[in-house]
N, C-alpha and C positions, 0 to 999 in steps of 0.2 A: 732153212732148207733141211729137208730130212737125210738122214743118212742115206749110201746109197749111191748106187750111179745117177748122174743127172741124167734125165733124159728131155727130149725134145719138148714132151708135153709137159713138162716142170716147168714150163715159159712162159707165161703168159705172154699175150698178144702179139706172140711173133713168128706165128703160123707162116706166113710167104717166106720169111728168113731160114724156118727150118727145113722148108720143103727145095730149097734151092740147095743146101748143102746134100740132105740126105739124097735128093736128087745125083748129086756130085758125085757121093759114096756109090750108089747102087747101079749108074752108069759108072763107075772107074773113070770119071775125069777129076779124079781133083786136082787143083794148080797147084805149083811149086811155091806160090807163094799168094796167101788169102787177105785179103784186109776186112776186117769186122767193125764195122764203125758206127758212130749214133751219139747222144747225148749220155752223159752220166747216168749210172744208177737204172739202166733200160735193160740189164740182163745179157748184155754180149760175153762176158767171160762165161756166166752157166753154157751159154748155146757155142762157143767153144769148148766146152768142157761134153755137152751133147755131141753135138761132133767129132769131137774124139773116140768118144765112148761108145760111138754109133759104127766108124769108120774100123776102130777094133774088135769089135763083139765077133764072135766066134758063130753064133748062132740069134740074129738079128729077129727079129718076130713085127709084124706087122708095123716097119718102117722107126722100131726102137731099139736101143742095145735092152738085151733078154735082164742082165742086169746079174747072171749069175754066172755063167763062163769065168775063168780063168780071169782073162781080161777085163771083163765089167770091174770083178770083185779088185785087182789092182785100181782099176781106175775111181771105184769107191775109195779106195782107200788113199788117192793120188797118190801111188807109188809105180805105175807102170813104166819101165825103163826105156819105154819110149815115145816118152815126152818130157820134154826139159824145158822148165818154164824162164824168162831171163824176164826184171821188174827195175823200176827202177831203186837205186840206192842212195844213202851220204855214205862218200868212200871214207872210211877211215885209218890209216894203214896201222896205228898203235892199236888198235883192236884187230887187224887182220881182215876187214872189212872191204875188200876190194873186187866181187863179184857177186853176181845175186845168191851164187850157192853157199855163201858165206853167212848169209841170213834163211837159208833154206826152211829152218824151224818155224820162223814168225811168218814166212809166206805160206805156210801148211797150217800156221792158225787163223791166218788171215783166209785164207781158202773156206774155213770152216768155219768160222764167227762172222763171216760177211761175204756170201756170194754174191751179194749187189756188187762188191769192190767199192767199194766207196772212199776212194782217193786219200779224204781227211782220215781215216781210220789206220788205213796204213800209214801217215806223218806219225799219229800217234804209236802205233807200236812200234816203229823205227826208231821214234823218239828225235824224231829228227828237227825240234826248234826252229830255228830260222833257215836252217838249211835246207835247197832243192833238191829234192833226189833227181837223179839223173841215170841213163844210162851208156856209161863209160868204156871206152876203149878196152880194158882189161874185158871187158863182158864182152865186146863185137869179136876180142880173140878167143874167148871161150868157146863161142857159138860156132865159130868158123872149129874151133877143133871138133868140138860135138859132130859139128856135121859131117867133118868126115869119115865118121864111121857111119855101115850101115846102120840098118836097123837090127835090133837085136833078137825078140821075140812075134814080131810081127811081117808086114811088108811094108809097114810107111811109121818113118818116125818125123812128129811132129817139133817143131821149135816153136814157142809160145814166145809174143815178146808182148807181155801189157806196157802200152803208153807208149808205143813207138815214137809219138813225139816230144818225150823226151830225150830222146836218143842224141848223146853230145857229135856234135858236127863231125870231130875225128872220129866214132865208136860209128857212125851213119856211113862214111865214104870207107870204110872196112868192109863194110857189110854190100856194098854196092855190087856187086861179082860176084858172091857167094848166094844174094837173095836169087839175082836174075838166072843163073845155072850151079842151083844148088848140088845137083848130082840124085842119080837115082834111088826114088824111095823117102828123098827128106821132103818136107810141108812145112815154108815158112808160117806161122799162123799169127797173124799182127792183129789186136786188139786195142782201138782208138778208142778217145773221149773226145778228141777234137782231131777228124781229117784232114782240116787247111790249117794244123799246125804241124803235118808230117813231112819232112823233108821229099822235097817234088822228085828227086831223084829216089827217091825210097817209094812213093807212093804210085809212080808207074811202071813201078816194078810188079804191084801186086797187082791180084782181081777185088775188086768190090763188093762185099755182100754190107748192106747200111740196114741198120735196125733204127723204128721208128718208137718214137713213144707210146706208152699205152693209153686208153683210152680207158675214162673212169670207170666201165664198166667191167676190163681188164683186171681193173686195180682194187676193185670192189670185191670180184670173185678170189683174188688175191690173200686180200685182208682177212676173209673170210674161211679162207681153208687153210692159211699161213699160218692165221692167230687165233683165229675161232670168233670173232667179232659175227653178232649178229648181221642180219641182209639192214636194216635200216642204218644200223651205225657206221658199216661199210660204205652204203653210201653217202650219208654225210661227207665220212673224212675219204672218199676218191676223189674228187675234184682237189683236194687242198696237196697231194703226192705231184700232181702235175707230171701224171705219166710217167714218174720214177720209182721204180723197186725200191730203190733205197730211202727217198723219202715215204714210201706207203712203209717199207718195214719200219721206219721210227716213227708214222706214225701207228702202227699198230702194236709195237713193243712199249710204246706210252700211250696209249690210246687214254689211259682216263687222267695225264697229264694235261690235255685240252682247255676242259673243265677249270680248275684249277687255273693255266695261264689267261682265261677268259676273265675269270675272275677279277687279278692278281692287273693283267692290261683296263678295265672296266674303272677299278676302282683308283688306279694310276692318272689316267686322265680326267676326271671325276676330281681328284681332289690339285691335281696340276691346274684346272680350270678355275676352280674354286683357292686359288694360291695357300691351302692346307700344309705347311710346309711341314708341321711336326705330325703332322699323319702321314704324308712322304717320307719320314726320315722313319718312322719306324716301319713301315712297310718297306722301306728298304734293306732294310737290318731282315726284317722278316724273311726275303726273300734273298736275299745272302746266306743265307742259313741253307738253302737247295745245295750247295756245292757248286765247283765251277762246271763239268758239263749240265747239269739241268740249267743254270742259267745262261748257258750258252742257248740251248734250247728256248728257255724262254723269249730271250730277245730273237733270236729267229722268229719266232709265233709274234715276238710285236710289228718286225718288221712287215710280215706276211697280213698284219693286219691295219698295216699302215698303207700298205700297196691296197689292200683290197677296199678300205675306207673312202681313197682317191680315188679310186675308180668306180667305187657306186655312185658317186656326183656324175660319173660321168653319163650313168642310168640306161647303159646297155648291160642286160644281167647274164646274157653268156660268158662276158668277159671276168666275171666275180667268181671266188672260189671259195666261195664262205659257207659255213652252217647256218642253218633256222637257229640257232640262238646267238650265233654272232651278228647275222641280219636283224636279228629283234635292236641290241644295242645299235647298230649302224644306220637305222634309220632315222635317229637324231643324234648323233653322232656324225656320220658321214661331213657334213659341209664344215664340221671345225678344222678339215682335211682338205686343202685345197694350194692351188700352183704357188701360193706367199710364203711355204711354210714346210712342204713337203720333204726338200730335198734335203732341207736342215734337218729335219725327223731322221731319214731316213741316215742322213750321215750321224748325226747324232748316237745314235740306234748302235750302226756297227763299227764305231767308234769305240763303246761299251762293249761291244763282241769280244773286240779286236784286244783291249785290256784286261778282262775276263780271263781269255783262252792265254795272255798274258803271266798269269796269277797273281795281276794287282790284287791289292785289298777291293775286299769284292764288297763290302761296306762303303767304303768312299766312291768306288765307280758310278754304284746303282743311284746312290743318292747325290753324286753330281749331275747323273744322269735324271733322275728325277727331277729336279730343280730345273736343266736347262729346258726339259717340258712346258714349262711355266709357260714361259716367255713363248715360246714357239706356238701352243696352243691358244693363245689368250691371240696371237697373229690376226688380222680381219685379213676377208680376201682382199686382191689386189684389183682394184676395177678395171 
């Protein structure tokens, strides 16, 4: 995302979502308390972040924040004093870690190396291991302090809360009284990735604004003005984002990583079929040499081409999300992919993920992981 106030048209595909808030703004009705929901990676936190920037702009221009007022430039900078974001956390009390403001740093980078918000992105710079982040009662009394002050510099101070369905059961029944008659001038602003995971007493408290996935066309023009991807290569790889920001950004920030994992999956099963086992072992070694996120990557791309393989048997091609050169291999290819064998691929597969993102030895993973290929490919269907 470029520096800058976001604005509404920094969205792709979610022109009715924008037109309902700014709608909100420009009539003076906005609720006391919003819910923004939809699938992962569809752009709800930027069009909260539009919304904000829209709702404070000083001098507003044909249904955008101008981008230069006072207020834009704080909100470029996410520093405007009112807005207070609340995320989830691992509390830690020997580091002092016990409210979102306590991590305030990493969610200002995470703000700015990932506007998709891409969930796993923040485990990793929280560093949070096997632990769930959550959001904790020390944070539902923070918010409830927050609120009660007015606002500072403006007429309406926002409370952001991403992942409300995190929100631990005690930090949820705190907040129950303060959502429903916050007091004047505050905007609760709740930001889902799953709706029917928000506490029912939390989520009829708010209004619903639901953002939809994009459409390849979306995500093509995306790709293209995000990362500079020509129109043909944009559209190859839209269909394979499945209407997510966040997967069109990785795959546009790796875009000729593709290539490479088409290879690397081609010559994989190719020699799994053929029970080449010292050409498995050193293609494994080869491809351990990527580090562990590109191989997490990679096995993503196998998985995605293990889904997509099974489903060209099925020979409806709307449902296929493949390239003309993944289709070239899939069309003899495809039937070695079938109901006998599938599900063990596919656990197989993120199995390997799952040890990987681990930091087993990424030598032994790939190439047990290679081996158990064997057997699985070599599989006949099941009559």
């Amino acid at each position: 995302m470029q520096e800058g106030t976001i604005r509404f048209s920094d969205i792709p595909g979610q022109s009715a979502a924008a037109e309902l808030l700014r709608g909100a703004v420009d009539g003076r009705r906005i609720p006391h308390a919003l819910l923004l929901s939809g699938p992962q990676g569809i752009g709800k936190m930027m069009m909260a972040r539009a919304f904000m920037a829209y709702a404070h702009c000083l001098s507003p221009r044909n249904g955008e924040a101008c981008g230069e007022c006072r207020n834009c430039r704080l909100h470029a900078a996410n520093a405007h004093p009112d807005v207070h974001f609340s995320y989830p956390i691992v509390k830690n009390k020997a580091r002092n870690v016990l409210v979102s403001e306590d991590v305030k740093d990493i969610w200002l980078q995470m703000l700015r190396e990932a506007p998709d918000m891409k969930p796993e992105h923040w485990l990793e710079l929280i560093e949070a291991g096997n632990s769930q982040p959550q959001i904790h009662v020390e944070e539902a009394e923070e918010l409830i302090r927050v609120a009660s002050f007015p606002p500072y510099s403006s007429e309406l101070k926002f409370l952001v809360i991403w992942l409300p369905e995190r929100l631990h059961l005690s930090a949820a029944n705190k907040l129950l009284k303060i959502i429903e008659e916050p007091g004047q001038g505050i905007c609760f602003l709740l930001v889902s990735n799953n709706e029917l995971e928000v506490l029912p007493t939390i989520f009829s408290r708010t209004q619903r604004v639901r953002l939809s996935p994009l459409s390849s066309q979306d995500i093509s023009g995306y790709l293209q003005r995000r990362w500079g991807l020509d129109a043909l290569a944009a559209e190859r790889l839209a269909p394979l984002a499945d209407g997510s920001l966040s997967k069109a950004a990785e795959l546009g920030s790796h875009s000729g990583e593709n290539d490479e994992f088409r290879g690397i999956f081609q010559t994989m099963m190719r020699d799994a079929y053929a029970m080449k086992v010292g050409d498995l072992k050193q293609l494994s070694e080869k491809t351990a040499q990527f580090g562990r996120e590109k191989i997490v990557r990679f096995l993503t791309y196998v998985s995605g081409m293990i889904r997509e393989n099974f489903i060209y048997n099925l020979q409806v091609p709307q449902l296929n999300r493949m390239t003309q050169d993944d289709e070239t291999f899939s069309r003899r290819f495809a039937p070695f992919i079938h109901a006998g064998n599938v599900e063990t691929l596919f656990e197989n597969t993120d199995r390997a993920r799952r040890d990987i993102e681990r930091n087993c030895n990424a030598k032994i993973v790939l190439f047990d992981y290679f081996l158990q290929t064997i057997g699985q490919i070599r599989k006949k269907p099941q009559q």
